[in-house]
N, C-alpha and C positions, 0 to 999 in steps of 0.2 A: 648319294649316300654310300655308294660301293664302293668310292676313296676315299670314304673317313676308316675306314680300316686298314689302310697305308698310311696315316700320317706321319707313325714313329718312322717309316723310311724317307718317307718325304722331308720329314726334321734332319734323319741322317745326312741327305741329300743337300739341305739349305743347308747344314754346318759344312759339310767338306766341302761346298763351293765358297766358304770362307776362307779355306783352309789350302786347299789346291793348288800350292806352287811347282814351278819347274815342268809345265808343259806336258805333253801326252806321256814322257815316262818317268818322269817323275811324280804325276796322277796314281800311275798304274801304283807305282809303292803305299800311297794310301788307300788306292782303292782295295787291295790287300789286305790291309788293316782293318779298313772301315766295313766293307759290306762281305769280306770271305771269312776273317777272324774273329770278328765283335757281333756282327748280324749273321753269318752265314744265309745272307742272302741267295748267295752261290757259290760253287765250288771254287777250289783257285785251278782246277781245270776247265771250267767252263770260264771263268774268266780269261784264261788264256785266251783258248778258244774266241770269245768274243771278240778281244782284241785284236786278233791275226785277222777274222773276217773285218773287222774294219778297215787295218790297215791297207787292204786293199781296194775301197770305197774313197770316193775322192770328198772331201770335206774335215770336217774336226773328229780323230779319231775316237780321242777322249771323251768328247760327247755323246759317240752315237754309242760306245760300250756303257754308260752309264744307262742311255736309254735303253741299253738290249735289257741289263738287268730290272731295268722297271718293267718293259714288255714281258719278259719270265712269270713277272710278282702278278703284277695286272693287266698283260693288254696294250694296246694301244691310249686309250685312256689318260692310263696312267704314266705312258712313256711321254704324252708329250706332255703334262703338267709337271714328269721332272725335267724334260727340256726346259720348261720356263723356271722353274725352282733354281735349275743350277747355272744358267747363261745370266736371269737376271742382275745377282749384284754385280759381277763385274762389267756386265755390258751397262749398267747403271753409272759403276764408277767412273768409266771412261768417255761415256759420255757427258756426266758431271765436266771430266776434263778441257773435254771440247770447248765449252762454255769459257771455261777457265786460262786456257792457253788464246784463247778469242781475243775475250774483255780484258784478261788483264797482261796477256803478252808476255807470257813465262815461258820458260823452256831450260832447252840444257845451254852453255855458253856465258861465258866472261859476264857476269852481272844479271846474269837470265837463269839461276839455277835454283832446280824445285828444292826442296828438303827432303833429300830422297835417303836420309843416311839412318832413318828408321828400318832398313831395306839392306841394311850392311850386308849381315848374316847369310841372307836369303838366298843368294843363287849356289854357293858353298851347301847349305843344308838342302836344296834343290837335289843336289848334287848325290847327297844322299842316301833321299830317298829313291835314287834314279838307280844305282846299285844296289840299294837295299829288294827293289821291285826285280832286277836281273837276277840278284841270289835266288829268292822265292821260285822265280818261274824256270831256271833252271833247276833246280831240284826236285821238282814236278814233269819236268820235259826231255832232259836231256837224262839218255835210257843207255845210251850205247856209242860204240866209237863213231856210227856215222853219222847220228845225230850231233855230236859234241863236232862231227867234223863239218857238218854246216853251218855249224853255232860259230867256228872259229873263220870261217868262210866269210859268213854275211860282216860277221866284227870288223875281217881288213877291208874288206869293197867297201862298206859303209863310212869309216873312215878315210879312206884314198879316193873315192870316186864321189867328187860334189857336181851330183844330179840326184835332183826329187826324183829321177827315175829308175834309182837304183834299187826303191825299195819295192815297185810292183814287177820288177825283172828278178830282183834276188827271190822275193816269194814264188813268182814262175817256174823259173830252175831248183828252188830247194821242193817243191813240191812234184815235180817229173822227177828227181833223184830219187826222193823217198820212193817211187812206184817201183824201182828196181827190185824191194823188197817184198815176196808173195806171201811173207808169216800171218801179217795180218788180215784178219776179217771182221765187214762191221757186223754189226747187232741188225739182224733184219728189222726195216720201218714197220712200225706196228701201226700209224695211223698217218698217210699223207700231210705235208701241213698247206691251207689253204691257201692258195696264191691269190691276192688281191690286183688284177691287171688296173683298177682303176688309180693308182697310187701313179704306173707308172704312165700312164694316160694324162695326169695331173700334173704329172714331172716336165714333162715334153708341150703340155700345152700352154702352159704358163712359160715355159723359156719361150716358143714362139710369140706368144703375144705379147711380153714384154719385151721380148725385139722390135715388133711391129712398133710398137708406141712409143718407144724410146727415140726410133727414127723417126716416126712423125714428130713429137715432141722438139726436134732439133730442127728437120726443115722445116716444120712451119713456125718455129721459135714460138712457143705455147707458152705463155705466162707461167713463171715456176716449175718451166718442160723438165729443169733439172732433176727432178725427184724422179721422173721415168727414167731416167738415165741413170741413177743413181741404181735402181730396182734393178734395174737390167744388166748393170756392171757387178753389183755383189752379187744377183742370183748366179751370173756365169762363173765366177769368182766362186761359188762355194760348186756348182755343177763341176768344175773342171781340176779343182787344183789339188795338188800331191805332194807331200813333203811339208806338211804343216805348215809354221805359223811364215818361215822363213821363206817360202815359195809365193803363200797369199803377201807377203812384203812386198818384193818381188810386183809383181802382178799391178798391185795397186800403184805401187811407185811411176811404174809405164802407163799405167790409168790417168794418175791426177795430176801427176809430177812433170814428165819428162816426152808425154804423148805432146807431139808435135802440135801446136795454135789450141789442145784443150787444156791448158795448166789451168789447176783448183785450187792445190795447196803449194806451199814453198817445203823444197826437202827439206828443210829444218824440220817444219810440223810435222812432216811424216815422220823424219826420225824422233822427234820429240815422242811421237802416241806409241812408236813403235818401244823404245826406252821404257815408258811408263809401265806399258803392259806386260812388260818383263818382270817388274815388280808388284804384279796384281795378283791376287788368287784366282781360279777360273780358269776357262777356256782362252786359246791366245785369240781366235776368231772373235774375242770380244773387240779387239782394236776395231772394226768396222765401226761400233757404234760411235766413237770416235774420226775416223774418217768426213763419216756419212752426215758426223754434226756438221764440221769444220766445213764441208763443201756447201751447204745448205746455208752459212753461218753469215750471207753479204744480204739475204733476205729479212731479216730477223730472228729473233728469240722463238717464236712458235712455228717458227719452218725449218731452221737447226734443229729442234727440238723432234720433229717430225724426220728430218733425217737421220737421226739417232736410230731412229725407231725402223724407219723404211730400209737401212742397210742392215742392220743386225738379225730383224725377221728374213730380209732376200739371202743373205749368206750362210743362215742354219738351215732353211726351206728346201733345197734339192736335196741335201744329204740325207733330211728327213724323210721326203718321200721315197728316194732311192733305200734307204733303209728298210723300209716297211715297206716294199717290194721287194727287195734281191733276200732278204734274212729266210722269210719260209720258200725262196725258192735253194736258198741254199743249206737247207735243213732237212729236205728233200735229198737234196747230188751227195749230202755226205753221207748218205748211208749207201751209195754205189763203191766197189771198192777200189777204184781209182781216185775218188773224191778223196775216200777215210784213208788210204794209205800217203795222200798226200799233205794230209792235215800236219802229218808228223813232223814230216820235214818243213813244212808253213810253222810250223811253232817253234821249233827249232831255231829258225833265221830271225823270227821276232826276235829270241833271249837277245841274239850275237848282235840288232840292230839295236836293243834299250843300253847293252854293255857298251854299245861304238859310242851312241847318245849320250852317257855318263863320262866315260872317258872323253868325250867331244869338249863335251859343256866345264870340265875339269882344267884341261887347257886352255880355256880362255880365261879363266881366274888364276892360271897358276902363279901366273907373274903382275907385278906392278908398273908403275910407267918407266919406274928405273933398271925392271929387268929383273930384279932380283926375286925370289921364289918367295912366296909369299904362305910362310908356315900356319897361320891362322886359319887361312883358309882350309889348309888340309886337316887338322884339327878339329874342324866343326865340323868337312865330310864323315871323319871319322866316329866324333861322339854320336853324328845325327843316326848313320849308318847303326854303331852300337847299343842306341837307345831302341831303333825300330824293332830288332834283331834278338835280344836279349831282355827285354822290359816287355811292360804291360802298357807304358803309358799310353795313352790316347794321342795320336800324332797331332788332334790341334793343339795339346800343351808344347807340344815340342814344336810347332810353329810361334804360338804365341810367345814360348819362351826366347826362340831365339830373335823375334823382334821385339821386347822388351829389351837383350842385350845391347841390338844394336842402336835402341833409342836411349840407355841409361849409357852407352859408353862414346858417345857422340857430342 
């Protein structure tokens, strides 16, 4: 009964996992919209805030800041019934895919190609919002010349330096920087927040014994042993990885692809799910369910269907419980004032990594096969940019509108 009076956010929650294109920053620009300016759910300082402590958490960032703001409203409870509100459609979609790329043998490729050109629009308007989300939280964040000078710090590393590792190194060092600074002082803690060690007890005991089992399941070849292997590859897969959707690729690729006498899938199909889910709403972590079909897929219909489901619970599950263990332990350290002084410069490096992210993601659409700069695309960055910025409207009209364009002019 004490979540029927969250449904209107829970509604908010199932329309912007409609809605949700362009990845963790390009998220951040509706999340913006949807839950600081229309709901004030939360501040768009505490949103930052949320954000930066994710980003240093290994899993989907974008997801676990949706969940923080549900934890705020209600609790645990409620954070993880928006975990399912918002992974489910597109971990539904894609798994749909599985089935689809299966049975009927689609893909990208000379006579093998989806109808993706509903989809025109979308990573230009992505693109967007991904700057639209850099403005906002710069204008909130950046106070002074050496904040602004981390902001323009993390922007070149981030762009010049391709390692997932640049972004829990850049938070490191922008957060010791900021401590040069003795101006600030936090707010003394007025009430402990309670540390739940069983979350991270649950974290560590289920990666072991899903090791356990996934090995037995291999040497003693266990009828359908795949599905322990499968648990055991996304839960370490969502325990370990950094650098979003492009690192878990990454990862999988050497998993199912290219690991030496265990090939699943043909690169094709991995690049095909990984393509698709670029043009999905949602979390990119949804390609798992996709994955975890197609591995499952030489069994049948109701053991595909079952790894849909076995990988995309294993690869939200650690971030989840790491979540709801490190958050009130770090709600606690930041009101020490080496934590709070360091927040600054941690948010700080966020702007200058979503500004590298837009400018990143900008570059790969600038141009077309024949080279040439591709003015439409900058166009739609712009209006999308101008509408979020300037207007009222509601960002899913301005998603839905711009794939209405690109299905009416196709």
């Amino acid at each position: 009964m004490m979540l029927l009076r969250h449904i209107p956010f829970l509604k908010a929650v199932f329309l912007y996992s409609f809605t949700a294109f362009g990845g963790p920053q390009g998220h951040m620009g509706m999340m913006i919209k949807t839950f600081v300016q229309k709901r004030k759910d939360v501040t768009e300082d505490e949103l930052v805030e949320y954000n930066s402590f994710c980003q240093m958490l290994p899993g989907p960032s974008s997801t676990q800041t949706v969940m923080l703001i549900a934890l705020k409203r209600g609790g645990i409870p409620l954070a993880l019934v928006t975990l399912l509100v918002w992974v489910s459609p597109a971990a539904v979609l894609m798994g749909l895919f599985s089935f689809i790329i299966h049975y009927y043998h689609i893909g990208y490729g000379p006579g093998r190609v989806l109808p993706m050109h509903l989809f025109s629009y979308v990573q230009p308007m992505s693109v967007g919002f991904v700057f639209y989300a850099a403005t906002r939280m710069m204008q909130t964040t950046i106070k002074h010349v050496a904040t602004a000078t981390i902001m323009v710090c993390s922007l070149v590393a981030t762009l010049f330096i391709n390692s997932p590792w640049v972004f829990p190194v850049l938070l490191l060092l922008s957060g010791i920087i900021s401590n040069f600074s003795n101006r600030r002082i936090p707010d003394p803690l007025q009430k402990p927040k309670r540390i739940n060690w069983m979350h991270l007890g649950a974290f560590a005991g289920i990666f072991i014994v899903a090791g356990v089992l996934s090995e037995l399941a291999r040497t003693e070849d266990w009828a359908h042993g795949r599905i322990f292997n499968i648990f055991e590859n996304f839960y370490r897969f969502g325990a370990i990885v950094f650098g979003g959707g492009q690192a878990l690729l990454l990862m999988m690729t050497y998993q199912f692809v290219s690991r030496h006498g265990a090939r699943v899938l043909t690169a094709g199909q991995m690049l095909t799910g990984y393509g698709i889910v670029q043009a999905m709403p949602g979390p990119v972590f949804s390609v798992c369910s996709y994955v975890g079909g197609l591995a499952m897929s030489q069994y049948g219909g109701m053991w595909q269907l079952i790894g849909c489901v076995v990988a995309t619970v294993a690869v939200f599950l650690p971030s989840t419980l790491l979540l709801f263990f490190l958050f009130p332990v770090y709600e606690n350290l930041k009101h020490h004032v080496v934590i709070f002084r360091a927040l600054e410069g941690i948010n700080a490096a966020i702007v200058g990594i979503v500004w590298a992210s837009g400018i990143f993601l900008f570059r790969t659409i600038a141009f077309d096969a024949s080279l040439s700069f591709e003015w439409s695309n900058l166009i739609v960055v712009i209006i999308t940019f101008c509408l979020l910025y300037y207007s009222k409207i509601p960002p899913p009209f301005i998603v839905l509108g711009w794939l209405l364009l690109g299905w009416s002019l196709h």
